[in-house]
SEMAR-982047 format. One record per atom (N, C-alpha, C): z, y, x; atom name. Coordinates in Angstrom, 3 decimals, always signed. Layout:
// residues N
> Z_Y_X_CA $
...
END
This chain:
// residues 97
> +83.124_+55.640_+106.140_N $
> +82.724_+54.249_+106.102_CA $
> +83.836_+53.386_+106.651_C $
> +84.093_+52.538_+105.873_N $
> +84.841_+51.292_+106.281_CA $
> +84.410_+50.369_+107.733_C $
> +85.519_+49.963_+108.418_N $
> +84.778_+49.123_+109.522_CA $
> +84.345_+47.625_+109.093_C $
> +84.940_+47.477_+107.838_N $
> +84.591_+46.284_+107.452_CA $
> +82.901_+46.052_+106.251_C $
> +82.164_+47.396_+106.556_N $
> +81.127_+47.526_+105.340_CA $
> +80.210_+46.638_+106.474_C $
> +79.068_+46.533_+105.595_N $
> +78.170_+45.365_+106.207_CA $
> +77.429_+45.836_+107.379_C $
> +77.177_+45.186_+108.544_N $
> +76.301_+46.083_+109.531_CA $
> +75.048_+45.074_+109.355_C $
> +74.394_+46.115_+109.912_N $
> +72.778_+45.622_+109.628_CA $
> +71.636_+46.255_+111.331_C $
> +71.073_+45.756_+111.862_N $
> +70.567_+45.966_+113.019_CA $
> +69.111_+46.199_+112.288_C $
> +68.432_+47.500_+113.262_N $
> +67.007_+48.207_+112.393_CA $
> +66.328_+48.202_+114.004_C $
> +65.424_+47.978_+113.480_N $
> +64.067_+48.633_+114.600_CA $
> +63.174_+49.389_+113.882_C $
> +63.024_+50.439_+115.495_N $
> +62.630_+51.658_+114.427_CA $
> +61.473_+52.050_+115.857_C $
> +60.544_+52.768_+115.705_N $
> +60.117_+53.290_+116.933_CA $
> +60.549_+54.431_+117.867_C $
> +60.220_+54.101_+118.788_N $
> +61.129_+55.185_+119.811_CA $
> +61.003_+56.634_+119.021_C $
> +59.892_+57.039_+118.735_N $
> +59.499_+58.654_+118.330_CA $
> +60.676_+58.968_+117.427_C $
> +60.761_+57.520_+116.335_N $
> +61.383_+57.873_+115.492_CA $
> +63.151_+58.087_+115.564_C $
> +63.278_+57.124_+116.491_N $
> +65.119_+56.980_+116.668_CA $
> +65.391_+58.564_+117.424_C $
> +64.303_+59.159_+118.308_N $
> +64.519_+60.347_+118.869_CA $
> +64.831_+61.416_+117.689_C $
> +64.049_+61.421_+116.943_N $
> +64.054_+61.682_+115.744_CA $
> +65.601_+62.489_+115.491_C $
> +65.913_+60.731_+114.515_N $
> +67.164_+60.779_+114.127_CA $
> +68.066_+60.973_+114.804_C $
> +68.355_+60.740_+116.203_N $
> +69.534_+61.227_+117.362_CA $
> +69.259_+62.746_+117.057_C $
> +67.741_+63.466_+116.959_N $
> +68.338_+65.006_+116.847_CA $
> +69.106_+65.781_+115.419_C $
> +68.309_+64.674_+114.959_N $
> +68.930_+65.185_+113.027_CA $
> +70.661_+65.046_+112.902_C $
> +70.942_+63.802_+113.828_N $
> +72.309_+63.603_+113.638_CA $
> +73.069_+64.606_+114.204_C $
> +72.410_+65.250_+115.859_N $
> +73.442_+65.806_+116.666_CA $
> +73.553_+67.648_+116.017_C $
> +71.989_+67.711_+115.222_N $
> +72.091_+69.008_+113.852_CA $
> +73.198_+69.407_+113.481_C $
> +73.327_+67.920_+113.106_N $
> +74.024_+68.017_+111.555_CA $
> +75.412_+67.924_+111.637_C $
> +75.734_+67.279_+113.020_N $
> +77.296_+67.105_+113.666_CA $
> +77.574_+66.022_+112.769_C $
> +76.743_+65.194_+112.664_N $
> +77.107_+63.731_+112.432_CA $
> +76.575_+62.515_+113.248_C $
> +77.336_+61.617_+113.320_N $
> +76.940_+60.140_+114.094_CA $
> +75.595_+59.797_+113.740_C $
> +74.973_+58.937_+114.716_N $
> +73.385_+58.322_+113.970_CA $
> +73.771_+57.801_+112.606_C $
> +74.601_+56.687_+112.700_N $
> +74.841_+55.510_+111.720_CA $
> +75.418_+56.904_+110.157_C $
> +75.830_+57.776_+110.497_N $
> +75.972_+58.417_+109.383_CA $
> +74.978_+59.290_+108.536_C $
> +74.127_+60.138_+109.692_N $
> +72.860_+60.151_+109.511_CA $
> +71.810_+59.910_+108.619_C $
> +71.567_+58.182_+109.394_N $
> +70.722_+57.264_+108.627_CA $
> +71.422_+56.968_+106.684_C $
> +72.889_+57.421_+106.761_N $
> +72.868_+56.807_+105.451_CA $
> +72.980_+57.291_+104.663_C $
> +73.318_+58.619_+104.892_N $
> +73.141_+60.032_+104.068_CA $
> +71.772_+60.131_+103.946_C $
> +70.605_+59.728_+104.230_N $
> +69.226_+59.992_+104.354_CA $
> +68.612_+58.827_+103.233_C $
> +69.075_+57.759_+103.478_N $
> +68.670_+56.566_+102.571_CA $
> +69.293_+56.669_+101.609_C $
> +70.627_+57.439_+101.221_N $
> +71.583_+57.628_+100.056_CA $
> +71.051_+58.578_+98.896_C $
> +70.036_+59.600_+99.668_N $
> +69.470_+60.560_+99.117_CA $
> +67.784_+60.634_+99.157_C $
> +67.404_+59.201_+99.827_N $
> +65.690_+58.500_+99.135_CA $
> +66.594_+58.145_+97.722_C $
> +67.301_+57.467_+97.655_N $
> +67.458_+56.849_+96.359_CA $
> +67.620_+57.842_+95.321_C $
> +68.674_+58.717_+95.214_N $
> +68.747_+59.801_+94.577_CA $
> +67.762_+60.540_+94.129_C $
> +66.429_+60.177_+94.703_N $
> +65.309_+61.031_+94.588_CA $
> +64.443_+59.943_+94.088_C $
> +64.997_+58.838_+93.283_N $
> +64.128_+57.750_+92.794_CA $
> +63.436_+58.143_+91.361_C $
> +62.735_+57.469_+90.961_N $
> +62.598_+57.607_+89.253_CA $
> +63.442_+57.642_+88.524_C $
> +64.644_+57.293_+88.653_N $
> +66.116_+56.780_+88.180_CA $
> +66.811_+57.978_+88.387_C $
> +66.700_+58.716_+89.518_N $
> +67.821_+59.884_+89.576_CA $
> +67.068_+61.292_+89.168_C $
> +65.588_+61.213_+89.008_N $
> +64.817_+61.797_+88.276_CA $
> +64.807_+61.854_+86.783_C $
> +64.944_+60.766_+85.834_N $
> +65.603_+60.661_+84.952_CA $
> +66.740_+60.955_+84.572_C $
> +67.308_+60.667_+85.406_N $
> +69.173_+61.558_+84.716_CA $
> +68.912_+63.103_+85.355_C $
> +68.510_+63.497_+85.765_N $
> +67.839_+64.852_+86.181_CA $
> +67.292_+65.465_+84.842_C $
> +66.286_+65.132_+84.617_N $
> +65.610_+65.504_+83.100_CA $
> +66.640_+65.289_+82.051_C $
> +67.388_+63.955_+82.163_N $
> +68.862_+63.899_+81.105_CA $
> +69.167_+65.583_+80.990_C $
> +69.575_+65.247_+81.879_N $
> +70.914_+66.887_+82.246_CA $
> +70.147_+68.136_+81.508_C $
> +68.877_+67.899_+81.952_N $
> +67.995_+69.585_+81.501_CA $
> +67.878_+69.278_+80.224_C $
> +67.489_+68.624_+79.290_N $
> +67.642_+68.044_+77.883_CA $
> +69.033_+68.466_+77.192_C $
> +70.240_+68.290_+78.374_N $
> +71.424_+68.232_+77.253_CA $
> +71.125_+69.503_+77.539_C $
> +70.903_+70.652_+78.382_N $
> +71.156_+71.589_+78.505_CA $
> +70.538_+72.752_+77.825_C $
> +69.359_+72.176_+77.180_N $
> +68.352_+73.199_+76.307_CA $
> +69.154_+72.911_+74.900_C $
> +69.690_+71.535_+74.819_N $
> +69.908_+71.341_+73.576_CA $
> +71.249_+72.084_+73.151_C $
> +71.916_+72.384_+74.365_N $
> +73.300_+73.677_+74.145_CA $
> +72.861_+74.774_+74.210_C $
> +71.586_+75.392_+74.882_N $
> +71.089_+76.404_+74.298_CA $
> +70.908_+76.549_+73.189_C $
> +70.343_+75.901_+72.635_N $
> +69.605_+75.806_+71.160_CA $
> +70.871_+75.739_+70.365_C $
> +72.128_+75.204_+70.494_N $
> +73.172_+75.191_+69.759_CA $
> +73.569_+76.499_+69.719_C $
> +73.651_+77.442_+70.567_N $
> +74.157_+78.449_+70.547_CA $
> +73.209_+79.734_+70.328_C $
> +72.061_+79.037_+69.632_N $
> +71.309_+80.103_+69.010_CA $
> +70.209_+80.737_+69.892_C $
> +69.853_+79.866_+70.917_N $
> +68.623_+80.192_+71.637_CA $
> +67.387_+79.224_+71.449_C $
> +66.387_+79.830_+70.412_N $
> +65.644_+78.801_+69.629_CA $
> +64.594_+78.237_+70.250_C $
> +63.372_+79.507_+71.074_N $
> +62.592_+79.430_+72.063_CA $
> +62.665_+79.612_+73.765_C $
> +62.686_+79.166_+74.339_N $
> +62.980_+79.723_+75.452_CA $
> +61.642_+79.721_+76.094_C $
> +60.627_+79.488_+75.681_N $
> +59.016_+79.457_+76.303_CA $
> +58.808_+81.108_+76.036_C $
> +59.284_+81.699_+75.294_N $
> +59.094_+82.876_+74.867_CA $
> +58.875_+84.201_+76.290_C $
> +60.291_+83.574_+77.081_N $
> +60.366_+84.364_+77.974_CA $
> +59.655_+84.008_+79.399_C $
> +58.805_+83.077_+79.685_N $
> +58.348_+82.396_+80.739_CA $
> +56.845_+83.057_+80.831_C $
> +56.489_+83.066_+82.160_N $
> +55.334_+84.013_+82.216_CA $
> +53.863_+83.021_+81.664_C $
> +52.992_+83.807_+81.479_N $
> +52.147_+82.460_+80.480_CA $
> +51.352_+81.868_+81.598_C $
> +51.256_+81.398_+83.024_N $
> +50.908_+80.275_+83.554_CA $
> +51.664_+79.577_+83.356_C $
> +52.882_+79.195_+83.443_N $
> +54.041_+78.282_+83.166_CA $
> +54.561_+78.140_+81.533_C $
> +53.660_+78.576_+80.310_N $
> +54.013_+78.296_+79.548_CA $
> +53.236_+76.729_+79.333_C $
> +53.604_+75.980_+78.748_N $
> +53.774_+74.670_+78.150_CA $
> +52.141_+74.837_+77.682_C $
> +51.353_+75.350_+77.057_N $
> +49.872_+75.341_+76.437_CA $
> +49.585_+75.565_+77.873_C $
> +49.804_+76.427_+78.886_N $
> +48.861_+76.437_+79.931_CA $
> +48.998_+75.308_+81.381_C $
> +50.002_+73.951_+80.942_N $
> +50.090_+73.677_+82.256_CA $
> +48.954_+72.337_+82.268_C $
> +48.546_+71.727_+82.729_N $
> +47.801_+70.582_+82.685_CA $
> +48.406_+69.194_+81.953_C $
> +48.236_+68.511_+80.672_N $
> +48.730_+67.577_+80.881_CA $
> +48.235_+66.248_+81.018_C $
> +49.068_+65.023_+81.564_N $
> +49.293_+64.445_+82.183_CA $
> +47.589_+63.198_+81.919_C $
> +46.980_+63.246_+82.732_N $
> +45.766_+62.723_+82.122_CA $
> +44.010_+63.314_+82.073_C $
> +44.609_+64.403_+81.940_N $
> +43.352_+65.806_+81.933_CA $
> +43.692_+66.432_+82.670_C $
> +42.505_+66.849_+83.087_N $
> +42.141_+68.417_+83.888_CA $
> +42.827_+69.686_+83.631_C $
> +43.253_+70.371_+84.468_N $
> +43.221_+71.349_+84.511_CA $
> +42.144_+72.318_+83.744_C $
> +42.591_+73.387_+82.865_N $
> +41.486_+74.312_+82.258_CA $
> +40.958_+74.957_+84.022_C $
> +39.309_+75.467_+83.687_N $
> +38.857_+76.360_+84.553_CA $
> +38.875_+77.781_+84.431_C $
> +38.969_+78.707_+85.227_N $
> +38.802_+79.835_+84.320_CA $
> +37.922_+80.479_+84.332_C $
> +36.635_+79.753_+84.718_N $
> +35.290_+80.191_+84.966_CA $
> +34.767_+79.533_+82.959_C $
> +35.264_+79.314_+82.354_N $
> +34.869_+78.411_+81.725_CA $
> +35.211_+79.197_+79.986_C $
END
């Protein structure tokens, strides 16, 4: 970090700054570095970096499939096949049922 990047003053509760003083002294980093590696990687974990996430797995079936791997559900055990997972809206099957 630059000394010239923007500073910003936080209140936080005691439990919590204890917190982060132990995460930092973990990790063998400063608080202030800490905190921004932590907020750097909420974001990363947004809908947005979830999306280019799914990007990536998309290009990556689709180079399977280029190279002649047509199904790949084939080999997945059948709770995790695609007919057995719940989708988005409905229930879960029972298996009393």
């Amino acid at each position: 970090m630059a000394r010239d990047d923007p500073q910003m003053k936080l209140r936080m509760p005691h439990a919590l700054k204890e917190r982060v003083e132990a995460a930092a002294r973990a990790s063998g980093r400063s608080i202030n570095a800490e905190l921004v590696d932590r907020i750097e990687r909420s974001f990363a974990d947004s809908p947005a970096g979830a999306e280019a996430f799914l990007r990536q797995i998309a290009q990556a079936l689709e180079e399977l499939q280029s190279r002649g791997v047509s199904d790949l559900r084939l080999s997945l055990p059948d709770e995790v096949k695609p007919a057995s997972l719940p989708r988005a809206g409905r229930r879960p099957r029972s298996s009393g049922q």
